[in-house]
N, C-alpha and C positions, 0 to 999 in steps of 0.2 A: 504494500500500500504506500503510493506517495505520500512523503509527510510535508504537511502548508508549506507553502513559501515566508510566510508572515514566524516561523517557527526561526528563521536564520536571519542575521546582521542584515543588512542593504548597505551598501556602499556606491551606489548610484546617488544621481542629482537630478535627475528624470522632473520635470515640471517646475522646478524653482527659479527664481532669480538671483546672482548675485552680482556684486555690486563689486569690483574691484579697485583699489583708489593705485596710483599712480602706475597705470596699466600698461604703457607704451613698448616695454623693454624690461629686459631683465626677468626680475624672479616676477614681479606684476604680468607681465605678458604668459609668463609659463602658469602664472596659475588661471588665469583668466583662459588658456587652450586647454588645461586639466578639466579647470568645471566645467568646459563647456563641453566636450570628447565625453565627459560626466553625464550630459544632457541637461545643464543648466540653459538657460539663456543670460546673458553677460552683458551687462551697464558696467561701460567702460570709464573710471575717471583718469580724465588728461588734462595734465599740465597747459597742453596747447589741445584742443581739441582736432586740430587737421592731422595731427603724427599719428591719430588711429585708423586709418583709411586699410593700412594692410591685415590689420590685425582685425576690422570686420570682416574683412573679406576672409580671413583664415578661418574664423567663428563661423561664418555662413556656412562653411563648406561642410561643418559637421549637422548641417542641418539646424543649425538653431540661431537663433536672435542676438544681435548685438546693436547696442546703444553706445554712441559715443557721447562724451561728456564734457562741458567744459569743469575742470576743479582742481584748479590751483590751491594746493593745502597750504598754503601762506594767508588764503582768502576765505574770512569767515562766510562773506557773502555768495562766494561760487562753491563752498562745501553747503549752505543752505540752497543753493538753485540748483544746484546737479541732483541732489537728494529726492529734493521736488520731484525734478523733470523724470528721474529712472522711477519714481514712486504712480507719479500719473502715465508714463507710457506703459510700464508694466502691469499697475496694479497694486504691486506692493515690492519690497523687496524683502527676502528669504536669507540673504546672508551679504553681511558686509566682509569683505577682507581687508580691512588696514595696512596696505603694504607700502606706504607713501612712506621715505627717511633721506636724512640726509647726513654727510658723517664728514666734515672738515677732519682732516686729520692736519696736528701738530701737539707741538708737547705743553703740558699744562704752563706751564712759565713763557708760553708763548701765543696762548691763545687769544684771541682779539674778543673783543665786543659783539661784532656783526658776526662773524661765526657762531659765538657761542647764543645769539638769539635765533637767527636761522636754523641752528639744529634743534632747541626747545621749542619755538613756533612750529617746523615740518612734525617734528616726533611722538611731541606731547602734545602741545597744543591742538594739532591737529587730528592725529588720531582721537584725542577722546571728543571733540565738535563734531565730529563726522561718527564715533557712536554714540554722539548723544542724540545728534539727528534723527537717526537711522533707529535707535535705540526708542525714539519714542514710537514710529510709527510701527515697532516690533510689540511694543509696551500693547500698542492699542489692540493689535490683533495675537497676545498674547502666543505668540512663537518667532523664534528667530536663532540666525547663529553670528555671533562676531570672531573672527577670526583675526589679532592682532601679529604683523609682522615685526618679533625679538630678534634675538640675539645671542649667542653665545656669549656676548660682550655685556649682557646684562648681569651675568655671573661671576664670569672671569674676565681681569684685568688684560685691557690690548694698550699696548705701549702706544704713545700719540695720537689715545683716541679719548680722550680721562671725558669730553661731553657727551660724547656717542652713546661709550658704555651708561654714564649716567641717565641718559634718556631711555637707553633701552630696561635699565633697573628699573625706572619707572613705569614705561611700558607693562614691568612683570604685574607688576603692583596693581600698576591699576586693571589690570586682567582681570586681578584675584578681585579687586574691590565691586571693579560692575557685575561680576558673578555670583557674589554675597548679594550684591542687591537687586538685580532683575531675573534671578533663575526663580523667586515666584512667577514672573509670566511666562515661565517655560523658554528663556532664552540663555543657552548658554552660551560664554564668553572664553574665550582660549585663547592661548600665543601660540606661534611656531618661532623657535630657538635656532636659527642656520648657523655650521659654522662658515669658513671661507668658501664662496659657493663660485664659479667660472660664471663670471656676468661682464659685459663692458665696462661695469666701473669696476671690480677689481681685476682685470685682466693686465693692466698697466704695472700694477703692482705685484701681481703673480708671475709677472714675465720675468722678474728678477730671480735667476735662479738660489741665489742666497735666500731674499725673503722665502720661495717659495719652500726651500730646503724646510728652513726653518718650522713655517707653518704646520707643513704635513710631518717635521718629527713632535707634535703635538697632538695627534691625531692618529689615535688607536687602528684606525680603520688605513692611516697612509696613503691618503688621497685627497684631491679637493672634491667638493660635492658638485651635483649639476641642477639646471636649477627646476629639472621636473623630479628631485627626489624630494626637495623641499613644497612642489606644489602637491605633492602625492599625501603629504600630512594634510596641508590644507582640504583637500578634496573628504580624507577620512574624516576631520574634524565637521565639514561641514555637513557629513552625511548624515543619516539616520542609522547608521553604525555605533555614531558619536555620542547619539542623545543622551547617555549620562554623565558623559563626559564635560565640566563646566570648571573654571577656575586652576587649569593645568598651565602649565609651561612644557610644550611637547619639543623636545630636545632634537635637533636635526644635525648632530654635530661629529659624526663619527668616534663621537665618547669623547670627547676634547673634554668637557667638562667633568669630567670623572677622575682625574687626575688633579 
């Protein structure tokens, strides 16, 4: 006798929407082709909203819907109108992913002003504007998933990154804190933790074969990561696999942080 299907996980994304914030590139792009490959449909936030042209058409091709967005996370008023606009074209939105950051690197005695507000305005600032947005219109119809993009750096110390890491510590925090407070309306809230992942912005940095020595003798696994093993958390997290899962820090780091 067959036994239900309703009896086992689902790790599918079949009818949802999600909303990915700084989507154009990098690990944003890989998880916005995860959920959608998922069967999500995808509200894209960009920075510039013309840089998404190839990435609807990639989205199309899996059969499913994409929205491009304007939502510059420096701007409180374009994280409230992109929210709007993916909430009235779709309906509603089903899962934010927070992946919007920015990481000046220099060493703490050398760090400027303008940097060090640009990385709390992209990081903090704006990750929690865009779930509180998002987080109400989830509040109303009482289900949702937030998915915030951490950090190994939230944990452990990276030499010439002392704001990065501190934002992303934050980040952890405040995971834990909107999951203490909105998992009565059945939304839970989670980070994914990467360690050094092959994207264009650290590619320049990883070309260095000293840095990169380094890196991966830190890194149980002895690799750097790619950036569909970190959209592969996110897709779990946001699935109905994850539903109990609320207030984690899901570690994508090759054990770096175990040491």
């Amino acid at each position: 006798m067959a036994t239900a299907s309703a009896e086992f996980p689902r790790f599918d994304l079949s009818g949802q929407v999600v909303l990915v914030t700084a989507a154009a590139r990098g690990l944003g792009r890989a998880c916005a082709l995860a959920c959608a490959h998922a069967g999500a449909d995808i509200a894209l936030g960009l920075r510039d909203k013309q840089s998404g042209e190839g990435l609807v058409a990639a989205i199309q091709k899996f059969g499913r819907k994409a929205l491009p967005l304007q939502m510059d996370m420096t701007s409180m008023d374009e994280i409230a109108s992109a929210v709007a606009e993916a909430d009235k074209h779709f309906g509603r939105i089903d899962v934010l992913v927070n992946n919007a950051g920015a990481s000046p690197v220099n060493l703490a005695e050398d760090v400027n002003e303008a940097d060090f507000d640009l990385t709390l305005q992209v990081n903090l600032k704006g990750t929690f504007f865009a779930s509180q947005a998002v987080g109400k219109l989830m509040i109303a119809r009482r289900y949702g998933r937030i998915i915030n993009m951490s950090s190994q750096a939230g944990t452990v110390a990276l030499r010439g990154e002392p704001i990065y890491c501190m934002t992303k510590a934050g980040i952890d925090h405040l995971t834990r804190c909107l999951a203490h407070e909105w998992g009565r309306y059945n939304i839970c809230v989670n980070a994914v933790a990467p360690t050094f992942v092959w994207t264009d912005g650290t590619r320049p940095a990883l070309s260095d074969p000293e840095f990169l020595k380094q890196t991966i003798g830190h890194i149980p696994l002895g690799r750097i990561g790619e950036p569909k093993e970190v959209a592969g958390a996110v897709v779990f997290l946001a699935s109905p696999a994850a539903s109990l899962v609320n207030g984690t820090i899901l570690h994508v780091d090759g054990g770096w942080t175990t040491g």
